[in-house]
VEXDREN-2710 file (C-alpha; in Angstrom, 1 decimal):
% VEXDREN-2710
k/r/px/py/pz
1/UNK/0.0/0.0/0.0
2/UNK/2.9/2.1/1.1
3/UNK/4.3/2.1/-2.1
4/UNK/1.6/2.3/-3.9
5/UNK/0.9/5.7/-2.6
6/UNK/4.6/6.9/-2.2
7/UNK/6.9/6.7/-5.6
8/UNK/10.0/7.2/-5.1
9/UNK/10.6/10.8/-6.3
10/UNK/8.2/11.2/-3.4
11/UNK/10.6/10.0/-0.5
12/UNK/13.2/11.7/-2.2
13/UNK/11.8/15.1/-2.4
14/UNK/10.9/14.8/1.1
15/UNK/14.3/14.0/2.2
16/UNK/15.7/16.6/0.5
17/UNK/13.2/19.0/2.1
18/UNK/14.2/17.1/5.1
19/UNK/17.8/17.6/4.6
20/UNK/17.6/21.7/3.5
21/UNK/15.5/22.2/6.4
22/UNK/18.2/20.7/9.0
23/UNK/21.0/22.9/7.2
24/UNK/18.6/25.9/7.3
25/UNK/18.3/25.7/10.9
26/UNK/21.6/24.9/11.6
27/UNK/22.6/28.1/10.5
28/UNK/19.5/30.3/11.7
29/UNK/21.2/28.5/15.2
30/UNK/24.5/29.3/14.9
31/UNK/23.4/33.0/13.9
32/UNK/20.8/33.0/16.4
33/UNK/23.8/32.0/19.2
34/UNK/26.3/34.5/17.9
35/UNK/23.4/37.1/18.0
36/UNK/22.7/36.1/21.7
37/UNK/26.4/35.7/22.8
38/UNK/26.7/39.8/22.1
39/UNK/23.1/40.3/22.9
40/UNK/24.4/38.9/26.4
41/UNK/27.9/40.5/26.2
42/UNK/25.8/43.6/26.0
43/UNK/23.7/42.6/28.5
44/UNK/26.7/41.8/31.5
45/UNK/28.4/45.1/29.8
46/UNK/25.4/47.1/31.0
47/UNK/25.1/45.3/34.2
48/UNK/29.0/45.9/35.1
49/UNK/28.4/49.7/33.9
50/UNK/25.5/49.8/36.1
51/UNK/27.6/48.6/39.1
52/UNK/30.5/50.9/38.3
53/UNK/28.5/54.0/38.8
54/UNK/27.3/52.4/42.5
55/UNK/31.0/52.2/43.2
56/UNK/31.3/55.7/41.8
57/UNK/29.2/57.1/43.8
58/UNK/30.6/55.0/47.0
59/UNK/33.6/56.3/46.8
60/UNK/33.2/59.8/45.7
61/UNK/31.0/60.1/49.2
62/UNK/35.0/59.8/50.9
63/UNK/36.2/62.6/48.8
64/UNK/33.0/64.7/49.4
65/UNK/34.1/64.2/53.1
66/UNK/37.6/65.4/52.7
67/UNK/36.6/68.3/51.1
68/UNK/34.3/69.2/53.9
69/UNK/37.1/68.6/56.6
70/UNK/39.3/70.8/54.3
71/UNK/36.6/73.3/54.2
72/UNK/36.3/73.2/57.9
73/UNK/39.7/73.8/58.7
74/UNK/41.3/75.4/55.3
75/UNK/38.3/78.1/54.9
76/UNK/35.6/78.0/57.7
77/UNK/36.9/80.8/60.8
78/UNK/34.7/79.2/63.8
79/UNK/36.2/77.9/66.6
80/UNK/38.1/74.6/67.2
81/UNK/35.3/73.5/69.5
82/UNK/32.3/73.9/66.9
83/UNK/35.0/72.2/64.2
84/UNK/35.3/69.0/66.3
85/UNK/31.5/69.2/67.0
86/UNK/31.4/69.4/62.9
87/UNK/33.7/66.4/62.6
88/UNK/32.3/64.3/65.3
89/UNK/29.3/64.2/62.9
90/UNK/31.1/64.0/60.1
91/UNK/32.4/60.8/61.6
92/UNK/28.6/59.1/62.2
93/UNK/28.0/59.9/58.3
94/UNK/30.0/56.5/57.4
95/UNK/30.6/53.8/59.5
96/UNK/33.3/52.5/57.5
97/UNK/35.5/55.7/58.2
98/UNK/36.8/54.7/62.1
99/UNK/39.3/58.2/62.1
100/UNK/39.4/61.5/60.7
101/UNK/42.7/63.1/61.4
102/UNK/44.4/66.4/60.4
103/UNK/47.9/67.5/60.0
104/UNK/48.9/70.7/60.4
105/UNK/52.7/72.1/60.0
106/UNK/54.1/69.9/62.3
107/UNK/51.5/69.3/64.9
108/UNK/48.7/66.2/64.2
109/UNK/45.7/66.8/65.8
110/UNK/43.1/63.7/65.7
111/UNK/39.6/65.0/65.1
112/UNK/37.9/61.8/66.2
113/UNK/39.3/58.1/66.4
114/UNK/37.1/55.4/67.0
115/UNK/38.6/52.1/68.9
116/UNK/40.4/49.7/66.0
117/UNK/40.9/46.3/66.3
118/UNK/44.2/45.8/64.7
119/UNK/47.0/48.3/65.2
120/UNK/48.3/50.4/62.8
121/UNK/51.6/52.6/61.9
122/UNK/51.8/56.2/64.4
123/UNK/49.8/58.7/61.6
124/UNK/52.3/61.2/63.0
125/UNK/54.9/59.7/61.5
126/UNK/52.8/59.9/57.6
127/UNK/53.2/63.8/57.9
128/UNK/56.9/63.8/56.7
129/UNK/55.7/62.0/53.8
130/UNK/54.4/62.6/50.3
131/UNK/50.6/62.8/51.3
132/UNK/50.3/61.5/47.1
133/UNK/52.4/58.4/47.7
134/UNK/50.5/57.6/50.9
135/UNK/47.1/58.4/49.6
136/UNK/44.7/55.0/49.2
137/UNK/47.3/53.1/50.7
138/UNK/46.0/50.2/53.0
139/UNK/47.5/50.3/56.5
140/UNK/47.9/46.9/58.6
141/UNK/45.7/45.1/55.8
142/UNK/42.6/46.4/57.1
143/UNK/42.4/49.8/57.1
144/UNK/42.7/52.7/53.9
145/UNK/44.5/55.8/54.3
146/UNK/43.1/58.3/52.3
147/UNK/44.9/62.1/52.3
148/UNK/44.0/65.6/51.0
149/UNK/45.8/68.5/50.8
150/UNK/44.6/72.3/52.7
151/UNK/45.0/74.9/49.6
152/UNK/45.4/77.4/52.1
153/UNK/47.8/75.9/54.3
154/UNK/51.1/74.6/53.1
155/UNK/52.6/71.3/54.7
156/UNK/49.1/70.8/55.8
157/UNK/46.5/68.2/54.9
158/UNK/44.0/66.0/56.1
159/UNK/42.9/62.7/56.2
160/UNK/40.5/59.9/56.2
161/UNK/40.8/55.9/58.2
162/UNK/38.4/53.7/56.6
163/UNK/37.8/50.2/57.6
164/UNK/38.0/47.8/54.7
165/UNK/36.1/45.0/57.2
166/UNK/33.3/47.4/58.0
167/UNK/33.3/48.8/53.8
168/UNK/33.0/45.1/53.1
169/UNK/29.8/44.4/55.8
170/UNK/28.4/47.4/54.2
171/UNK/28.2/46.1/51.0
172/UNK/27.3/42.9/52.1
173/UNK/24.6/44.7/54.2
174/UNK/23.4/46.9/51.4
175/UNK/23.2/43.8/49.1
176/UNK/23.6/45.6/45.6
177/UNK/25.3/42.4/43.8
178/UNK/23.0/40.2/42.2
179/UNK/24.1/38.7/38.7
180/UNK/27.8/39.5/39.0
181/UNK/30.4/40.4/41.9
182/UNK/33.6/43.4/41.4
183/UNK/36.8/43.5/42.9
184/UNK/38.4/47.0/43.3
185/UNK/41.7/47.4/43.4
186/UNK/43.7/50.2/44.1
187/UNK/47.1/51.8/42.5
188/UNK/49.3/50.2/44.5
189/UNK/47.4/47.0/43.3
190/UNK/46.0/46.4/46.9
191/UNK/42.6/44.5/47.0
192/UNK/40.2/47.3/48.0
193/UNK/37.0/45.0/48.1
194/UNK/36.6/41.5/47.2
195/UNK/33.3/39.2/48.0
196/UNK/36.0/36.7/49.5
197/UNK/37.3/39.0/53.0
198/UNK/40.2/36.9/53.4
199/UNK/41.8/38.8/50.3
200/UNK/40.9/42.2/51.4
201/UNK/44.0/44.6/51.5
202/UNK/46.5/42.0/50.2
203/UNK/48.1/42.2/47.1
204/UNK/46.0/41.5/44.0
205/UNK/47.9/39.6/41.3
206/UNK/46.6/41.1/37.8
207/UNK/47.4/39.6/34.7
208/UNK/50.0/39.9/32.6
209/UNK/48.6/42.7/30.1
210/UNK/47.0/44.7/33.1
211/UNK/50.6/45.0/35.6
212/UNK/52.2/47.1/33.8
213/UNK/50.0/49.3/31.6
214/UNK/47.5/50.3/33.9
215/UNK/47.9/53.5/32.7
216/UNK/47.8/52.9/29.0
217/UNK/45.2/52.6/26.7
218/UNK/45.1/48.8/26.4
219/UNK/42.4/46.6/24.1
220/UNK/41.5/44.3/27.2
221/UNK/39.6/47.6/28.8
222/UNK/35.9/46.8/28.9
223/UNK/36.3/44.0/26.9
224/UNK/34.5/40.4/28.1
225/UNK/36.7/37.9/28.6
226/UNK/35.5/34.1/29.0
227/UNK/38.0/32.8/32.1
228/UNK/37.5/30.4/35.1
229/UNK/37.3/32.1/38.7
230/UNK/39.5/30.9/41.7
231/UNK/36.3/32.3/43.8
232/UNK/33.5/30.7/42.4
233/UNK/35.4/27.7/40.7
234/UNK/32.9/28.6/37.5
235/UNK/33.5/29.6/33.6
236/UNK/33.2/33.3/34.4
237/UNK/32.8/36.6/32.0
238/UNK/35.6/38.9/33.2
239/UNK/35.4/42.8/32.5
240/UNK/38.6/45.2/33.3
241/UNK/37.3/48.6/33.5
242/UNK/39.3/51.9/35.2
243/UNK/37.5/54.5/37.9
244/UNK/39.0/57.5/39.4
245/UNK/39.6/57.9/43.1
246/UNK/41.4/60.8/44.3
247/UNK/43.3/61.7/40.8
248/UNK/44.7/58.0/40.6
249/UNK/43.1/55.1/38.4
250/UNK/42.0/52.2/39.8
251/UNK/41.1/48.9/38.5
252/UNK/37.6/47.5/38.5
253/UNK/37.1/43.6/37.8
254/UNK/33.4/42.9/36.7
255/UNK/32.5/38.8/37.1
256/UNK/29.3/37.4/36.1
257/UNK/29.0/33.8/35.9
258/UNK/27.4/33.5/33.0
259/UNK/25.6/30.7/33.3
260/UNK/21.7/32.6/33.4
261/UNK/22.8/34.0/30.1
262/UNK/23.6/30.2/29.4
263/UNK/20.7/28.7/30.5
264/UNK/18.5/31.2/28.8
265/UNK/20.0/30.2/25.0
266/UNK/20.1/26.8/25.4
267/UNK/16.3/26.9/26.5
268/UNK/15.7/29.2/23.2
269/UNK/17.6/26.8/21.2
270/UNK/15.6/24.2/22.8
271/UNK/12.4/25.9/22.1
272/UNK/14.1/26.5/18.5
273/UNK/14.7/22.9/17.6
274/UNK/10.8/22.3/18.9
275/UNK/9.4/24.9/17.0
276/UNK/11.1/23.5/13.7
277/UNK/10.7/19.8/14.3
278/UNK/6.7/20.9/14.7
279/UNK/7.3/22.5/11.7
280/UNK/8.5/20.1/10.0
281/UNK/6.5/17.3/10.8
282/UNK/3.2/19.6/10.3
283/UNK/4.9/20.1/6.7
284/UNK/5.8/16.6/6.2
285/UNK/2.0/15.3/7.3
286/UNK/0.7/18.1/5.3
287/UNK/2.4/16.9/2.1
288/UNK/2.1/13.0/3.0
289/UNK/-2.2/14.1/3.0
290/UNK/-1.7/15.9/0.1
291/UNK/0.0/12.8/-1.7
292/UNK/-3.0/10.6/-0.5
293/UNK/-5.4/12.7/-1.0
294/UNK/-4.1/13.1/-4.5
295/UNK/-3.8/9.5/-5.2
296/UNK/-7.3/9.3/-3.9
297/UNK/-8.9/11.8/-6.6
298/UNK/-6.6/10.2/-9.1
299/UNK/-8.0/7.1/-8.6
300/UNK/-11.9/8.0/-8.2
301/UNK/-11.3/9.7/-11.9
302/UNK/-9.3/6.8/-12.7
303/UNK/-12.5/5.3/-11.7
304/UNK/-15.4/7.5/-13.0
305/UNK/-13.3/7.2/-16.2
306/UNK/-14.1/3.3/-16.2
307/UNK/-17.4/3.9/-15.2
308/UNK/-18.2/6.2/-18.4
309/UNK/-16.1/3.5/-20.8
310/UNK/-18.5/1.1/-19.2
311/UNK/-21.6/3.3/-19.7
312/UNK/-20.5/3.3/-23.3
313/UNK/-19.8/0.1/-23.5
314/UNK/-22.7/-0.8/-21.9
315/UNK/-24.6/2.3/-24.6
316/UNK/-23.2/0.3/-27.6
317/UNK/-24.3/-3.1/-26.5
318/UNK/-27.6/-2.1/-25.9
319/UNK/-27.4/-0.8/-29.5
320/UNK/-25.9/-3.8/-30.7
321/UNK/-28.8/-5.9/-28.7
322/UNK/-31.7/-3.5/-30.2
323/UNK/-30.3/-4.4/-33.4
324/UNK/-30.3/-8.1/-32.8
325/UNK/-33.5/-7.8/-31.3
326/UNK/-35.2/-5.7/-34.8
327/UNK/-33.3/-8.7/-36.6
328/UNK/-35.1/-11.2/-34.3
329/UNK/-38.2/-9.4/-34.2
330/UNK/-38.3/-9.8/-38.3
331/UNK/-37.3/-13.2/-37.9
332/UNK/-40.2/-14.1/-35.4
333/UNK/-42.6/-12.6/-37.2
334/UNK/-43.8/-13.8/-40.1
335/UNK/-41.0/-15.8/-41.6
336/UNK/-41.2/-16.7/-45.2
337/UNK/-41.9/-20.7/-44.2
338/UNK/-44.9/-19.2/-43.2
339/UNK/-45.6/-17.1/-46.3
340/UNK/-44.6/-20.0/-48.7
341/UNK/-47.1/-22.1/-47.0
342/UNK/-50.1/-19.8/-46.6
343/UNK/-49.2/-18.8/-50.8
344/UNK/-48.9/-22.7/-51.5
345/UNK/-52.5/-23.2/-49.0
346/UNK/-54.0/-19.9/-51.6
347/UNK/-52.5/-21.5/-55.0
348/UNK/-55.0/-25.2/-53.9
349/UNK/-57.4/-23.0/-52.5
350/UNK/-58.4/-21.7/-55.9
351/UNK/-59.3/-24.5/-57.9
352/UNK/-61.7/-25.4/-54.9
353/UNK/-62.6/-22.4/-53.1
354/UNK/-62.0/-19.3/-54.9
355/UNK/-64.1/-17.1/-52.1
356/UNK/-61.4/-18.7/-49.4
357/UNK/-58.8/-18.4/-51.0
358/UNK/-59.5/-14.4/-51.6
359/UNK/-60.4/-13.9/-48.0
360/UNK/-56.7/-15.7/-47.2
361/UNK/-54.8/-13.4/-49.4
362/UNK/-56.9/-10.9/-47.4
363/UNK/-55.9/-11.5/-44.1
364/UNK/-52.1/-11.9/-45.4
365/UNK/-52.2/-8.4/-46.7
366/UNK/-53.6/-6.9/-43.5
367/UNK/-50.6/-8.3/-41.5
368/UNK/-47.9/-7.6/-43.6
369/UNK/-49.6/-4.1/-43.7
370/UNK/-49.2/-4.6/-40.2
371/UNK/-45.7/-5.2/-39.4
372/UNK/-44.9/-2.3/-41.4
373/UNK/-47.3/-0.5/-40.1
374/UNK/-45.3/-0.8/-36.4
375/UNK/-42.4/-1.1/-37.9
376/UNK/-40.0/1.6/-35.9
377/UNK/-42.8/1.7/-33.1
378/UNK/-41.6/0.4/-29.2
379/UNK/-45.0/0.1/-28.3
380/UNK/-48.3/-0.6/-29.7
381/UNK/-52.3/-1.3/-27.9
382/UNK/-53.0/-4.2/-26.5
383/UNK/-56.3/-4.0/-29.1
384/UNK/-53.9/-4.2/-32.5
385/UNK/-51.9/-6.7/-31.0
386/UNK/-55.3/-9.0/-30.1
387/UNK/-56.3/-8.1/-33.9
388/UNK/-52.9/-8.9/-35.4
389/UNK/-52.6/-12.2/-33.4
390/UNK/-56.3/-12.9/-34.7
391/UNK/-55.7/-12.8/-38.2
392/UNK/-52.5/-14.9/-37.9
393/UNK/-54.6/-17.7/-36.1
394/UNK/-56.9/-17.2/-38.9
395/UNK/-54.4/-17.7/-41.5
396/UNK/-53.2/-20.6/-39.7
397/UNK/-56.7/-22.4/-39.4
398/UNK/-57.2/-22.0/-43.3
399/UNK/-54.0/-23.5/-44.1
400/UNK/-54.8/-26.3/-41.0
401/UNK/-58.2/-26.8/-41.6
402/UNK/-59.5/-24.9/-38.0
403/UNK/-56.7/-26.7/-35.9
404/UNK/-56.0/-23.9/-33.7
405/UNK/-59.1/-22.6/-30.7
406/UNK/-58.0/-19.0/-29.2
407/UNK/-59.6/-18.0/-26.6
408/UNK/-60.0/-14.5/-25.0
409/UNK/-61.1/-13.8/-21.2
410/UNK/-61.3/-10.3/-19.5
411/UNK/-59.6/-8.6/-21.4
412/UNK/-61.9/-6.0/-22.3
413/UNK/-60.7/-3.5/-19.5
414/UNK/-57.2/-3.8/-20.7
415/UNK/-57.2/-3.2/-24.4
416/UNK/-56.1/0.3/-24.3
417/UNK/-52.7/-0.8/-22.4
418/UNK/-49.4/-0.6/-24.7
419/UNK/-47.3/-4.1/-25.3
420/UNK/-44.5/-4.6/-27.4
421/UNK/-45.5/-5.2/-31.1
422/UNK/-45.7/-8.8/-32.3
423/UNK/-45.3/-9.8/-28.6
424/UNK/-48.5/-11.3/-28.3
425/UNK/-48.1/-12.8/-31.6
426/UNK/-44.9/-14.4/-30.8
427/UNK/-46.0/-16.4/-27.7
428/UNK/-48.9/-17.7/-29.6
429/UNK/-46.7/-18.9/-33.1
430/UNK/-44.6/-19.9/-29.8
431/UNK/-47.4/-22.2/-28.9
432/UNK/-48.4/-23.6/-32.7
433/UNK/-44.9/-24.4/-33.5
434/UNK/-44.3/-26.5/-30.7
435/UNK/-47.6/-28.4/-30.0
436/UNK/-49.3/-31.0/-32.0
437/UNK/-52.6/-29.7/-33.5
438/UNK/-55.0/-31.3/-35.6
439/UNK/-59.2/-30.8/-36.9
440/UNK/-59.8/-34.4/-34.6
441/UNK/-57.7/-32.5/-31.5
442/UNK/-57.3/-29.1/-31.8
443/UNK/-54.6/-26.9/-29.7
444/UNK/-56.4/-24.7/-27.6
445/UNK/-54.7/-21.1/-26.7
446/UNK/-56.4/-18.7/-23.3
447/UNK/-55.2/-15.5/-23.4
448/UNK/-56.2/-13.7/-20.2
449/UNK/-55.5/-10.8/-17.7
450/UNK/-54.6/-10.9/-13.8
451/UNK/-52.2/-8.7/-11.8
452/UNK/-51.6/-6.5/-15.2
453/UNK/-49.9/-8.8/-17.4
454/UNK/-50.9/-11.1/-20.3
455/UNK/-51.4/-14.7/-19.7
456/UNK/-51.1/-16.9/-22.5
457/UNK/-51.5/-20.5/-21.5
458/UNK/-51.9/-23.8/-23.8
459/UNK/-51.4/-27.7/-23.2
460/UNK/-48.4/-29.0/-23.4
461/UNK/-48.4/-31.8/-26.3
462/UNK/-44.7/-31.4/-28.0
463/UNK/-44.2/-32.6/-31.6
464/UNK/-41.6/-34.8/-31.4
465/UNK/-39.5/-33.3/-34.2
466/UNK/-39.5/-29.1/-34.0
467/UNK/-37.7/-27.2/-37.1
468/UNK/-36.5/-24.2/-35.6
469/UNK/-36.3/-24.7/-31.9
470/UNK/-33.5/-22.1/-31.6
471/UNK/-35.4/-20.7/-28.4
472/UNK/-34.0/-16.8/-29.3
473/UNK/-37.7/-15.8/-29.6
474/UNK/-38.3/-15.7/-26.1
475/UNK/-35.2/-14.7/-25.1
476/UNK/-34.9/-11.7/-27.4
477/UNK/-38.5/-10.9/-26.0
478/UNK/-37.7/-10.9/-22.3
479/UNK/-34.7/-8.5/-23.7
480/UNK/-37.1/-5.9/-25.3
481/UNK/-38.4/-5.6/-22.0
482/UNK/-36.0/-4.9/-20.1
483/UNK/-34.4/-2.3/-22.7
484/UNK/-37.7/-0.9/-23.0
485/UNK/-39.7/-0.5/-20.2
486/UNK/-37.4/-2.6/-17.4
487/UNK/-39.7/-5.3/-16.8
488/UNK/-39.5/-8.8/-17.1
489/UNK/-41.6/-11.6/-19.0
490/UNK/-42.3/-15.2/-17.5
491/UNK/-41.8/-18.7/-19.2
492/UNK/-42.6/-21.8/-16.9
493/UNK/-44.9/-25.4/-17.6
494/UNK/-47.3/-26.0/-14.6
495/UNK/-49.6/-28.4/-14.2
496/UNK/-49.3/-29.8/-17.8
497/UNK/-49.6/-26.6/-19.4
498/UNK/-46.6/-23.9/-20.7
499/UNK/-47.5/-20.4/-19.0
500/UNK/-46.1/-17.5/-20.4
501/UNK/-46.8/-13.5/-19.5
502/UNK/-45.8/-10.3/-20.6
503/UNK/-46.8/-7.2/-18.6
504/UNK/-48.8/-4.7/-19.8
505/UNK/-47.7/-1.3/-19.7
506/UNK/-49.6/1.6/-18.9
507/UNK/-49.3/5.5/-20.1
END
């Protein structure tokens, strides 16, 4: 059945559909993943730059505070009791900063200290130093010195302690990292901040193209790089970018794991390959219907062509049949055996009954008249076909001296009904031809009427010799009947006797 239906040009179209499709998505997927891979590069770059302006802003609130202690004690003339009252709450803005200190000439005044855990180098001693070198520096690797300088007030400047354990609670506490953690890391390359405390304040190890041109434009700046991180133990995205603390640059290292970004196209490329295996298959079902479907109409007009050959098959043996049945028809009629002998009956007739013989010659006339008469005709009264069948009985009875006794019963209610011309005739010559009749025993013929059809009923006393007992007489006349008006003629022998009926037809 399968390959019936399916040729082989079929399958192979289809795998070649098959086979471009694949390829076709292939690439859409390999376009579709570089496309996401910068969608998400763009993505994390936005995130990082997001986070860089938080850190921005973190740190610019230290040099916002320096510039208000210098403005205290470089430009504000109030006295040194209201100042410390201004830097004691200076000191509660920030929790991270655990001392503000000032150096003036060569005295150091503390502003305010809070208690520290770990100990740190005498501040004192920083004042003989560049306050540039010092400044950002981390102290006992915990704490950030961070310096400014009094316009006003040579040799003088002032300064900031800031707890790197407390900075790194605080960002803990504010929870601003979600998708991706920094590390900040000063000029001196000293860790600033890093999600892991334990490398807070130490030495950051950079790689090789960041050590030693931190200050130069360099192609790895705000570029992702795919790497693995020592703190997460994941393939990480890895974005150097540069912020500006106190006039020096610092490093900013932007991770996001990556994996979300991942996750999310591999699920599209899952929902991808789903969409265009649906596809697919609905295309492939779709054409496999089509195929059948167009088998199927080939083969009902495959099959309504047969039909109509048939029909005219069937339209030119009826024709052939009519015309063996008009053949027949003049062959069951009156057949020239029958004309010889009813001439040869006239010819004696003469010498010894002229009157007969011109009242046989009569009757001969009327039904040759007759057969051309209906000659072309399907149908003809039941009353010519009575009056036709009459004078052939009579023609018979002259020639066989009164052998044959027709009778006629209730048919007078019929008469006007159609039959097929020389039917009626037929079954009665039917009758003659195969029956012994004689003056001494004549064959009697009832022709009736019951349940609208003809009844023609005689004995049964067979000659034992017939001359043409081709039985086509009957046969073609059952066939006229069927072509003609679809109905269908009896023969049977009952009861001693041969029945035979033809229906009557009414319009």
């Amino acid at each position: 059945m399968i390959g019936q239906v399916f040729k082989r040009w079929h399958v192979v179209a289809m795998g070649i559909l098959v086979v471009v499709f694949s390829f076709g998505t292939y690439g859409i997927k390999q376009k579709v993943n570089s496309r996401t891979n910068e969608l998400s590069r763009s993505i994390i770059h936005g995130s990082t730059v997001g986070y860089q302006k938080f850190l921005n802003n973190y740190f610019d609130q230290y040099d916002r505070i320096l510039s208000q202690v210098a403005y205290v004690y470089d430009e504000l003339e109030i006295a040194n009791k209201q100042k410390h009252a201004i830097l004691d709450a200076m000191l509660q803005l920030d929790s991270s900063i655990v001392s503000i200190a000032v150096f003036k000439e060569n005295a150091f005044w503390i502003a305010q200290s809070l208690e520290l855990s770990d100990s740190i180098p005498n501040l004192a001693k920083l004042q003989h130093k560049d306050v540039n070198n010092l400044n950002a520096i981390v102290l006992a690797e915990r704490y950030m010195f961070v310096g400014h300088s009094l316009k006003h007030q040579k040799g003088s400047w002032c300064a900031l302690l800031i707890d790197l354990n407390r900075l790194h609670k605080q960002f803990i506490f504010d929870n601003i990292y979600t998708s991706i953690y920094q590390v900040v890391i000063n000029q001196h390359q000293q860790c600033i901040y890093h999600p892991d405390i334990e490398k807070v304040g130490k030495q950051y190890m950079l790689p090789p193209f960041m050590d030693e041109h931190i200050e130069d434009e360099n192609s790895q700046w705000d570029t992702l790089l795919v790497a693995q991180s020592d703190y997460l133990q994941l393939p990480v995205f890895k974005e150097y970018s540069r912020m500006t603390f106190q006039d020096n640059s610092w490093i900013v290292l932007n991770v996001s794991p990556g994996f979300e970004v991942k996750d999310m196209v591999a699920e599209q490329e899952g929902n991808m390959f789903l969409l265009f295996f649906l596809f697919l298959f609905m295309l492939l079902l779709i054409i496999v219907v089509s195929i059948i479907n167009w088998k199927r109409e080939l083969l009902l007009r495959a099959n309504a062509e047969q039909e109509h050959l048939n029909l005219l098959l069937k339209h030119e043996k009826q024709k052939s049949d009519t015309i063996s049945i008009k053949l027949e028809l003049l062959r069951s009629g009156l057949n020239s055996h029958f004309m010889f002998n009813s001439l040869g009956t006239v010819k004696a007739l003469l010498n010894k009954n002229a009157e007969a013989a011109r009242a046989m010659l009569s009757d001969l006339s009327k039904l040759y008249r007759y057969q051309l008469t209906i000659e072309g005709e399907q149908l003809v009264t039941l009353r010519e076909e009575l009056n036709f069948t009459q004078k052939y009985v009579d023609v018979i009875n002259l020639r066989s001296n009164s052998s044959i006794i027709m009778k006629i019963h209730n048919l007078d209610e019929c008469l006007d009904y159609k039959v097929l011309p020389v039917s009626l005739q037929l079954l009665v010559e039917n009758c003659i031809k195969h029956n012994i009749a004689s003056e001494l025993q004549p064959l009697t013929v009832d022709i009736s009427m019951k349940d609208g059809q003809v009844i023609v009923e005689n004995e049964l006393r067979p000659k034992e010799t017939i001359g043409e007992a081709s039985g086509k007489g009957l046969k073609n006349l059952n066939t006229r009947y069927n072509l003609i008006a679809q109905r269908e003629c009896t023969f049977m022998v009952r009861g001693g006797c041969f029945i035979a009926t033809i229906p009557l037809i009414k319009q």
